[in-house]
N, C-alpha and C positions, 0 to 999 in steps of 0.2 A: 703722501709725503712729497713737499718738494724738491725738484732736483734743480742744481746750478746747471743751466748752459752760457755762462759766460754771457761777457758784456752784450747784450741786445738788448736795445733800443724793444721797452715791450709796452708802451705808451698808443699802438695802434690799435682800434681803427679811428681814424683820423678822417673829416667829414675833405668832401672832395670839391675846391674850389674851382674857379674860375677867374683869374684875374683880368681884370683889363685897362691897359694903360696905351700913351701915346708915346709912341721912341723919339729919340731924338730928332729924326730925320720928319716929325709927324705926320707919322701915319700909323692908324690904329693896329692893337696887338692883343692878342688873347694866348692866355701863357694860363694851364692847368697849374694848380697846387694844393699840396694837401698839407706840406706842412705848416699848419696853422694853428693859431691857439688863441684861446683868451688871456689877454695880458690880467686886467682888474675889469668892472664892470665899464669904463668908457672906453678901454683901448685894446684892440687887437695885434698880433703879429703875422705877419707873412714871412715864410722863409725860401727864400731865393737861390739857387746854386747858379754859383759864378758862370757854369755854362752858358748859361741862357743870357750874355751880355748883354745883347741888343735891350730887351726888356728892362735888365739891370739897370744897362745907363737912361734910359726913358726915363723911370722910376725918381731915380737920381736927377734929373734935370729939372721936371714936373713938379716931385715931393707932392703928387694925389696918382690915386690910381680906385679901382673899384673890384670890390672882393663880393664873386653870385657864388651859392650855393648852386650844387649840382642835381637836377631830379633826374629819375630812369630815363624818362625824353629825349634828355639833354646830354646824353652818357656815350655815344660811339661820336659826337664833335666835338665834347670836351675831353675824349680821350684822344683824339687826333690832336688836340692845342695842345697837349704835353709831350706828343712824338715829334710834329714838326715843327721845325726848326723856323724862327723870323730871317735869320738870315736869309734862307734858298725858298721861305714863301709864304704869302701873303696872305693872313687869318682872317683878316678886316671884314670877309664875305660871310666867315664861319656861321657866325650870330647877327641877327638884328639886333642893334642897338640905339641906344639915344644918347644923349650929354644932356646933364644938367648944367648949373653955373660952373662948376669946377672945370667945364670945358675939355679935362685931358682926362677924364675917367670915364670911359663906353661903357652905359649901364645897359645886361646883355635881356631884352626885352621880355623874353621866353624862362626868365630863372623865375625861382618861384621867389628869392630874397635877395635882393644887390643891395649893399653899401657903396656909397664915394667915402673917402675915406684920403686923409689930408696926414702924410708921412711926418710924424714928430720928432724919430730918432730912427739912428738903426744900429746894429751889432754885427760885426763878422764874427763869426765862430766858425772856423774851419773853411769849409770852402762854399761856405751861406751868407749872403747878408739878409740879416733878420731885421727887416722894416716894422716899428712900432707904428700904429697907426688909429687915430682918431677919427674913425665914423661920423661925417658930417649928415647924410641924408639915410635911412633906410628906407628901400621900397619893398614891396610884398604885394603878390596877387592877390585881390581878395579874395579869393575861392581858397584862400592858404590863412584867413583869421578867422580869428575866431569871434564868439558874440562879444567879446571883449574889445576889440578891438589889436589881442596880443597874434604874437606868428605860432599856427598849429602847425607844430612838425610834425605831425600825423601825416597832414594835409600837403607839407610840404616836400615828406617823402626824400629826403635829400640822400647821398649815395655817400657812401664814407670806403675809405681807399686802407687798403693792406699791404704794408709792407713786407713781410716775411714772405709769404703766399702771392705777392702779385696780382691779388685780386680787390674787386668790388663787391661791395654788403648793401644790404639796404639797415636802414636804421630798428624798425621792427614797430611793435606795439608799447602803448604805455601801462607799463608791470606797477607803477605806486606813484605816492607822493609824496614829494620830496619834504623832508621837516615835517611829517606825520608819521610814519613806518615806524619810525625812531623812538615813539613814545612808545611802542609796544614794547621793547625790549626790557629783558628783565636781569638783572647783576645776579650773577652764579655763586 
């Protein structure tokens, strides 16, 4: 039986980003996030707390930024980029990166999937501004596609974050397939 515990947020676990954008003042910045989502198949959202200003207004100035998945690897400096603070210190060292054309999105060398990604719109809801964002370039290691040429999240291993608990997951193994499983079911 289910029981009610009141309003919680129980939509997690929520896969663990990496944003990288250039601040106002430009100079590169890597800011952790997990609230993320798929908007529709071409456009993503990032969700921001007004905290984290400095990024904010980058963000805002720029209108592109770049959103990497996080693998095991990559997991005690992408957990440092969501403790410290742009104000009192300097990420820019954190990750290797490069720039494509979009110039102010640091794609971080070592993720296993970076998007650039060019800001459309955005939303405050509470103390978030939730940036809509349109994917201009993805990149992918190849050691993370498959004979297709699609991204194995097998492969890519990405680390997805818990809210309630405070902790980190790994994604796991593939249990079915998707738009097949379905045909087995049978009306009671």
């Amino acid at each position: 039986m289910q029981k009610d515990i009141g309003s919680v947020m129980g939509l997690y676990p929520t896969p663990v980003t990496v944003v990288g954008l250039v601040t106002e003042e430009n100079t590169v910045n890597f800011l952790t996030i997990a609230h993320v989502g798929v908007v529709d198949h071409g456009h993503l959202l990032v969700s921001i707390d007004k905290a984290h200003e400095i990024s904010d207004k980058g963000i805002k100035k720029h209108a592109v930024l770049s959103v990497s998945l996080v693998n095991q690897s990559m997991l005690v400096s992408a957990d440092y980029c969501g403790i410290a603070k742009a104000a009192a210190t300097d990420k820019s060292a954190v990750f290797n990166y490069h720039m494509d054309e979009l110039e102010y999105a640091p794609i971080i060398d070592e993720a296993p999937v970076s998007m650039t990604c060019k800001v459309v719109d955005s939303i405050v809801a509470g103390n978030f501004t939730n940036y809509i964002l349109k994917p201009v370039h993805t990149y992918v290691q190849e050691e993370c596609l498959n004979e297709r040429g699609k991204i194995d999240y097998e492969k890519a291993d990405p680390v997805l974050f818990e809210f309630q608990s405070a902790q980190y997951l790994t994604t796991g193994k593939v249990i079915g397939k998707c738009w097949v499983m379905g045909k087995a079911y049978k009306q009671q």
